[in-house]
C-alpha positions in Angstrom: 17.1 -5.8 4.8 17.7 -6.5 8.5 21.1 -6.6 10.2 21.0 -8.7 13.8 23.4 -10.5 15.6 22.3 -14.6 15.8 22.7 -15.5 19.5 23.0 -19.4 19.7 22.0 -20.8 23.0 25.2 -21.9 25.2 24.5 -23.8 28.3 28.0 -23.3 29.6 27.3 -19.5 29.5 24.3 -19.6 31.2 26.4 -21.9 34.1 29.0 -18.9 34.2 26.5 -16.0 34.4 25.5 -17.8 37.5 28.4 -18.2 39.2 29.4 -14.6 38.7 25.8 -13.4 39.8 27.1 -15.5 43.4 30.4 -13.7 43.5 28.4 -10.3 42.9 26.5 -10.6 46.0 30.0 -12.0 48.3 31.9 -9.0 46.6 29.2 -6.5 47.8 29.4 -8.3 51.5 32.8 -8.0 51.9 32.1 -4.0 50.3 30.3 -3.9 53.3 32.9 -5.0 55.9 35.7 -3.4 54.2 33.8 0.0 54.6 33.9 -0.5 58.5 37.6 -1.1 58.7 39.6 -0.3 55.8 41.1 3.1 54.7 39.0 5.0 52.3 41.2 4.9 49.4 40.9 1.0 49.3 36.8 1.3 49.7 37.0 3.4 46.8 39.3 0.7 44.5 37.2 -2.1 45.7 33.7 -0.5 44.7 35.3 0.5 41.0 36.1 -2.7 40.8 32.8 -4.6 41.7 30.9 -2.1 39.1 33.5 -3.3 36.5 32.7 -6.6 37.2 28.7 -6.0 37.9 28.5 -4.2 34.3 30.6 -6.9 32.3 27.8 -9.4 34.2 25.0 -7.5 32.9 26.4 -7.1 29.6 26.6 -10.8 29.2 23.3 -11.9 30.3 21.5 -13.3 27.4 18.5 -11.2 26.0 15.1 -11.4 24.8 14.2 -15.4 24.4 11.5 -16.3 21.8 8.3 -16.4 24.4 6.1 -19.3 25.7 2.7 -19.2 25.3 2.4 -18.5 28.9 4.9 -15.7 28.4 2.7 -14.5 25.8 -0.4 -14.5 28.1 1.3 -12.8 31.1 2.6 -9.9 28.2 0.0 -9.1 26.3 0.2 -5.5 25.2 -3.0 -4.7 23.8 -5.8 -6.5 25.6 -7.9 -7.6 22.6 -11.5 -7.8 23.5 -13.2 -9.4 20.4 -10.2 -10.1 17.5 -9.3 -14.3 18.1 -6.6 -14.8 15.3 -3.5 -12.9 16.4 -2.3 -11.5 19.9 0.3 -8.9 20.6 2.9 -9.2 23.4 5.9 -7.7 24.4 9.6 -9.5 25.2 11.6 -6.6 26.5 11.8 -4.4 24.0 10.6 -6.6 21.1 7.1 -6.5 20.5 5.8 -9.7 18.8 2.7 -10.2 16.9 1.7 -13.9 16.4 -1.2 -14.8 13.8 -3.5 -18.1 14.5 -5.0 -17.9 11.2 -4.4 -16.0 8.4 -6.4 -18.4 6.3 -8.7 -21.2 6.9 -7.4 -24.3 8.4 -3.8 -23.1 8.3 -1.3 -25.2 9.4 0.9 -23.4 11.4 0.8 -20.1 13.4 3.2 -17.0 12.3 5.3 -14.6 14.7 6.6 -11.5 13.7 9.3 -9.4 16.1 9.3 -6.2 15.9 12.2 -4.0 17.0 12.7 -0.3 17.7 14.8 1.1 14.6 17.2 3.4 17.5 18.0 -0.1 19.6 18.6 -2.7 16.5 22.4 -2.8 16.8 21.9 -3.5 20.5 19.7 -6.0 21.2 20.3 -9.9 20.2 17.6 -12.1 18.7 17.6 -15.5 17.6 16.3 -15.1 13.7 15.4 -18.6 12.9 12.8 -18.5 15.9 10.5 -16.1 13.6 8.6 -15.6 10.4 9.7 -12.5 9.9 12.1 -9.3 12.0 11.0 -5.7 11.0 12.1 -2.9 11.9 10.1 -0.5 13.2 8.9 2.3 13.1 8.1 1.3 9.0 8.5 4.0 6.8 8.1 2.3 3.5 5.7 -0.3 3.0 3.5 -2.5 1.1 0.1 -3.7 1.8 -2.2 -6.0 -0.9 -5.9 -5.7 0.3 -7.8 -2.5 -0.5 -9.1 -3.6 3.2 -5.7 -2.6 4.5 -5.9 1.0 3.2 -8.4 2.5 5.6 -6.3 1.1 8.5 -3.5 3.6 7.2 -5.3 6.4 6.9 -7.3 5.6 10.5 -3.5 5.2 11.9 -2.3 8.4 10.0 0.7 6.7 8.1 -0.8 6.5 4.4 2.4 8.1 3.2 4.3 5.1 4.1 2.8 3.2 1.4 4.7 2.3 -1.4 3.0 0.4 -3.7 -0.1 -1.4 -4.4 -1.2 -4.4 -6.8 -4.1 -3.1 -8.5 -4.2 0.4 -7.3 -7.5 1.1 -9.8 -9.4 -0.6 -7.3 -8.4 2.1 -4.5 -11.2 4.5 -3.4 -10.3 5.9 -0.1 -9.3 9.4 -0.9 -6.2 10.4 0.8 -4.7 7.1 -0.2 -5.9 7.7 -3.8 -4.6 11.3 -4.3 -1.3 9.8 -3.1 -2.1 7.3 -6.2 -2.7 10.0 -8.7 0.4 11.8 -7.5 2.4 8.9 -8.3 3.6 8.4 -4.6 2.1 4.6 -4.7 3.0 2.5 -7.7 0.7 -0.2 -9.0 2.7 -3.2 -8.8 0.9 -6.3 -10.8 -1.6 -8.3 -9.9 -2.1 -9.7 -6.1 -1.3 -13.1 -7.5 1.5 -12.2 -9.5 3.3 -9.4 -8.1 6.1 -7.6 -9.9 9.3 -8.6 -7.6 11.9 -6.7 -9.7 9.5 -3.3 -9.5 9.0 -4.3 -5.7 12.8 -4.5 -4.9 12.9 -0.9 -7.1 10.8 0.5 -4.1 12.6 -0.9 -1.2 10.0 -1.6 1.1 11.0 -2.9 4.5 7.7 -5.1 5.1 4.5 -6.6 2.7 1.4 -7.2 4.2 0.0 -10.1 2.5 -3.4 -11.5 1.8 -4.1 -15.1 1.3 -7.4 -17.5 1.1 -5.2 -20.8 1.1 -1.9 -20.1 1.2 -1.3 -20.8 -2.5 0.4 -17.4 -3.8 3.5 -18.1 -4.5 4.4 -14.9 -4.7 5.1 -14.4 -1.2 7.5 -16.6 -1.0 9.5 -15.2 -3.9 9.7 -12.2 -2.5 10.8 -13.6 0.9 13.8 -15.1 -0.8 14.7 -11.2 -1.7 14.9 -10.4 2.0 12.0 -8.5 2.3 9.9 -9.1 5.1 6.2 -10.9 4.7 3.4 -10.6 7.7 0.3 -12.2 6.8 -2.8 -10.7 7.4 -6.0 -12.4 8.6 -8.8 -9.9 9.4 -11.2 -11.4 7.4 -10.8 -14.9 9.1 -12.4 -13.5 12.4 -16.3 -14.2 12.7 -17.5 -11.2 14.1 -17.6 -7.5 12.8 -16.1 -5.8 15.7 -13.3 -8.8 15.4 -12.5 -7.9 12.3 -12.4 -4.0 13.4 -9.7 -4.6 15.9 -7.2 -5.7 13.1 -6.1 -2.2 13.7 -4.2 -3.4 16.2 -2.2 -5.6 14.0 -0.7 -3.2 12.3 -0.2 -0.2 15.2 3.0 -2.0 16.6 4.5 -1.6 13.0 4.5 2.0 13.0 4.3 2.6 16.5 0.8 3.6 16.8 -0.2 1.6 19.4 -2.1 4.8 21.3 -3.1 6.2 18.1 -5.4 2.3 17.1 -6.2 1.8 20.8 -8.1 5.8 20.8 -9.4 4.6 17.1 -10.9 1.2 18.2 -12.7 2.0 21.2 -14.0 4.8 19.3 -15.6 2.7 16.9 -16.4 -0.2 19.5 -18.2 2.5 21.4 -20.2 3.9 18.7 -21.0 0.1 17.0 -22.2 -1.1 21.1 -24.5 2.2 21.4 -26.5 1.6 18.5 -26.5 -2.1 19.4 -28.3 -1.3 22.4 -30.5 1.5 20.8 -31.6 -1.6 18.2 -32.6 -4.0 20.9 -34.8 -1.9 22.9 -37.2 -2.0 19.9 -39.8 -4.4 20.1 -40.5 -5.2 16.8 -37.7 -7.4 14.8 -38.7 -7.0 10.6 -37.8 -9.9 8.6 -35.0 -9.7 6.3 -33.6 -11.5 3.4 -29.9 -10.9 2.2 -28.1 -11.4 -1.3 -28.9 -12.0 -4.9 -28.0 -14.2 -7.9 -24.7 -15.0 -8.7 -24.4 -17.3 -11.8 -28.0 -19.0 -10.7 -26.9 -19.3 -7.4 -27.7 -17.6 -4.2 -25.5 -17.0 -2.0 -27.1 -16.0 1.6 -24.9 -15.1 5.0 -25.0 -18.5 7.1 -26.2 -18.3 10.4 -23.1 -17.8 11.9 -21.5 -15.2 9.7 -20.1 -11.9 10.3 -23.0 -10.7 8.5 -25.4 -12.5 10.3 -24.0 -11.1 13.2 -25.0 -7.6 12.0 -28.6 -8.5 11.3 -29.0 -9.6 14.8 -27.3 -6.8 16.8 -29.5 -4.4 14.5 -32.7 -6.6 16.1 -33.4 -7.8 12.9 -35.5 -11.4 12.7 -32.7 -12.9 10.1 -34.6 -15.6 7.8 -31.8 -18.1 7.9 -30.5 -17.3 11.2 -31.0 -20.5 12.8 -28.9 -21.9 9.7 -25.4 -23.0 10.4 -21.9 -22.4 9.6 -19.8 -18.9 9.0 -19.8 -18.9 5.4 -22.7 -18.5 3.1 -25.5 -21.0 1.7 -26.1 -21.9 -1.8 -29.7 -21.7 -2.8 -31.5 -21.9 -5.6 -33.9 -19.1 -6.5 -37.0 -21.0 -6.1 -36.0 -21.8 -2.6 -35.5 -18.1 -1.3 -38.6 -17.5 -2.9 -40.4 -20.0 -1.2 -39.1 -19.1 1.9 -38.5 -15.3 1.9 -41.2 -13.9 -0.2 -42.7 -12.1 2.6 -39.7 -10.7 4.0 -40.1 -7.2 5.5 -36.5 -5.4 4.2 -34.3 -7.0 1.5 -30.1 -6.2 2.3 -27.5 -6.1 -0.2 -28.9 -7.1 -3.5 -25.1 -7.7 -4.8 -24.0 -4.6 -7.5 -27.7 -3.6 -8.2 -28.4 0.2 -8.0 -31.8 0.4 -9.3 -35.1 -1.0 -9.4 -35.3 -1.6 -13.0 -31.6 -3.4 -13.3 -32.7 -5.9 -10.8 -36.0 -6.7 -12.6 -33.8 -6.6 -15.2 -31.5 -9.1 -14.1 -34.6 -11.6 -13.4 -38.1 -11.3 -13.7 -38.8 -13.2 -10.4 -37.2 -10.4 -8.1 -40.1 -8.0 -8.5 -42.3 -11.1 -6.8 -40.6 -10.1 -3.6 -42.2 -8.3 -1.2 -39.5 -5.8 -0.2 -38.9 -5.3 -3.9 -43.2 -4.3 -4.5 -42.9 -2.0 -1.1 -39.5 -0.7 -2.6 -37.8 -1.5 0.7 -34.7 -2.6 -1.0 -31.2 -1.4 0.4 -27.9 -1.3 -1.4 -24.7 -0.7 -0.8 -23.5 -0.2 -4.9 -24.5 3.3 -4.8 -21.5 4.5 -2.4 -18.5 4.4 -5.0 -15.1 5.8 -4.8 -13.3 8.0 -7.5 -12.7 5.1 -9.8 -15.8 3.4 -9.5 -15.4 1.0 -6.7 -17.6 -0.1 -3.8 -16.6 1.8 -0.7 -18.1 -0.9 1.2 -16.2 -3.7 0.5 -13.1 -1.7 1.2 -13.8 0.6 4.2 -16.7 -1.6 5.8 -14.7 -4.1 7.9 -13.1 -1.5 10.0 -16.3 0.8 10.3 -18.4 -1.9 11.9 -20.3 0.9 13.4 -21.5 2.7 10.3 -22.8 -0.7 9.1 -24.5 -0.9 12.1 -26.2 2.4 12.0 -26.9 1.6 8.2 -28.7 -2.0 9.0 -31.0 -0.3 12.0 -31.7 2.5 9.6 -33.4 0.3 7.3 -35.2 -2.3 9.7 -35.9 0.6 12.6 -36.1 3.9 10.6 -38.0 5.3 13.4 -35.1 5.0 16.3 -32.8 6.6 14.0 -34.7 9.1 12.9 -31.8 12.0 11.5 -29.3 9.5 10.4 -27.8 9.4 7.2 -27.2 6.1 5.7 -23.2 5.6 4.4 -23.2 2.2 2.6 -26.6 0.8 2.6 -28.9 3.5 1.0 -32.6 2.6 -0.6 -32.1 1.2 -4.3 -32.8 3.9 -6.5 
């Protein structure tokens, strides 16, 4: 997919580059003194001659080493304010992206080097040094998270896309009439990819999405020469981290201005209504999540989500709890605890009243549930039926926000409309 020319490293080279740099600078001395006493004509010669010699030089040096980690600190090219798992730096005219975690307690970080499509055939790189070499800017592509789709259509490259494994479970709009059209191919499941109908659509990179590093299908497509850069957006523990993915994938289509205008944007936005939230005075409790298989699962303390309930000014029941994950409780037990709880927030894929009483009798002992203070975000689908939050939420930080304070502080928001989380019907 890539053609690059493998510089090995050659001390001996490095010796002789130096020794012409010295005879460079006594050349241009001697320039000097020949201009004050020597005929014209021979000035001429003898400066034609040290360019010749000056330009070989330069054509020699050797280009674009692999960067330190101080390199990569005195480079950075987007100055990330809140995203901890991957940086983005610049080597000359590469641009590389290195991930820290792409999945939890992964063993090794990944670099990607990006170069410009018009300078390929002149620049050298040493292609053992990196994960992956794409040419940029992409024009075909692959991505495997319905999370990833938004970021497209935010960067204005949704055409680029390709294919898709699953691509019923698409709901943003521009990326799903490009579906219908039959621009984007559905290629298999996210666990088992089909490689022959990948290779069909020549893609020159696959973003892909892993909780453990145990697809195998990203290696097998690897081994056909097609680029693989891991993404890790949801590993970051804060919403406005997870927002600033964006700037993961600008560098691959040369969007860098286009994510930086997109981000602050949202940043700005999600920071406002921060600050509108905490000048309130009053914090309403609030209890999160539902039953899943006689098991409820609640944001930990230190969650993304959790995050959320406190920047809205919310008093979190289990915000003293710890860990980023959730907690496993038994119904009994949130009862217990959270009976009394002012607003109830994201009652899993409940839409109504009746289905969660439905579901189980001891919901309707909840306050928030007799007060019908109950918020959901099932009730924002896309075309085929899908929740719009799970795929357009992590890079909208701001409308969940907005949504969150609407329910807790209805009276500081008073004209907006909610997006994801809207009263259970």
């Amino acid at each position: 997919m890539l053609e690059t020319k493998i510089r090995s490293k050659n001390k001996h080279s490095k010796e002789s580059a130096t020794i012409k740099d010295e005879i460079i600078v006594l050349l241009k001395k001697l320039q000097r003194l020949f201009m004050r006493f020597t005929n014209p004509f021979f000035c001429v010669l003898f400066a034609m001659v040290l360019c010749c010699f000056s330009c070989e030089n330069k054509e020699k040096q050797p280009q674009n080493e692999p960067l330190t980690t101080t390199q990569e600190a005195n480079n950075t090219t987007e100055n990330l304010r809140h995203a901890k798992k991957f940086s983005v730096a610049k080597n000359g005219d590469i641009t590389l992206i290195k991930v820290f975690s792409p999945w939890p307690n992964a063993e090794k970080d990944f670099t990607y080097a990006l170069i410009p499509r018009e300078k390929a055939a002149t620049i050298s790189i040493m292609k053992d040094a990196y994960d992956a070499i794409v040419l940029t800017p992409v024009e075909r592509i692959v991505v495997t998270s319905t999370t990833h789709i938004p970021i497209l259509e935010m960067l204005g490259v949704e055409e680029t896309l390709v294919g898709f494994p699953e691509t019923n479970y698409v709901s943003s709009e521009k990326t799903r009439a490009l579906i219908d059209a039959g621009n984007i191919k559905d290629i298999g499941l996210n666990e088992q990819i089909n490689i022959e109908l990948l290779i069909d659509l020549q893609p020159e990179l696959v973003i892909g999405f892993s909780i453990n590093n145990s697809n195998p299908t990203y290696k097998s497509i690897q081994k056909v020469n097609i680029p693989v850069a891991y993404n890790g957006d949801w590993t970051e523990e804060t919403p406005l981290g997870r927002a600033e993915w964006i700037h993961f994938f600008a560098p691959f289509f040369q969007k860098e201005a286009k994510a930086t205008e997109v981000f602050n944007s949202i940043e700005e936005n999600y920071l406002e209504a921060k600050q509108l939230a905490q000048k309130t005075t009053n914090s309403p409790s609030v209890l999160a999540g539902s039953l899943f298989k006689d098991v409820w699962y609640v944001p930990a303390g230190e969650s993304f989500q959790a995050q959320y309930l406190k920047d809205a000014n919310a008093d979190y029941i289990w915000a003293d709890s710890k860990g980023t994950g959730s907690l496993s409780l038994n119904i009994e037990t949130v009862l217990d605890k959270a009976a009394d709880a002012d607003v109830w927030i994201g009652p899993g894929s409940y839409k109504t009243y009746t289905a969660l009483e439905s579901a189980n009798a001891l919901y309707s002992k909840f306050k928030p549930f007799t007060e019908r203070n109950i918020y959901s975000a099932a009730n924002t689908v896309g075309e085929t039926g899908g929740m719009l939050y799970y795929e357009l939420a992590p890079v909208r930080p701001d409308i969940v926000l907005k949504d969150i304070i609407k329910a807790v502080h209805p009276e500081i928001l008073p004209e907006y409309q909610p997006y994801f989380f809207k009263p259970l019907q």
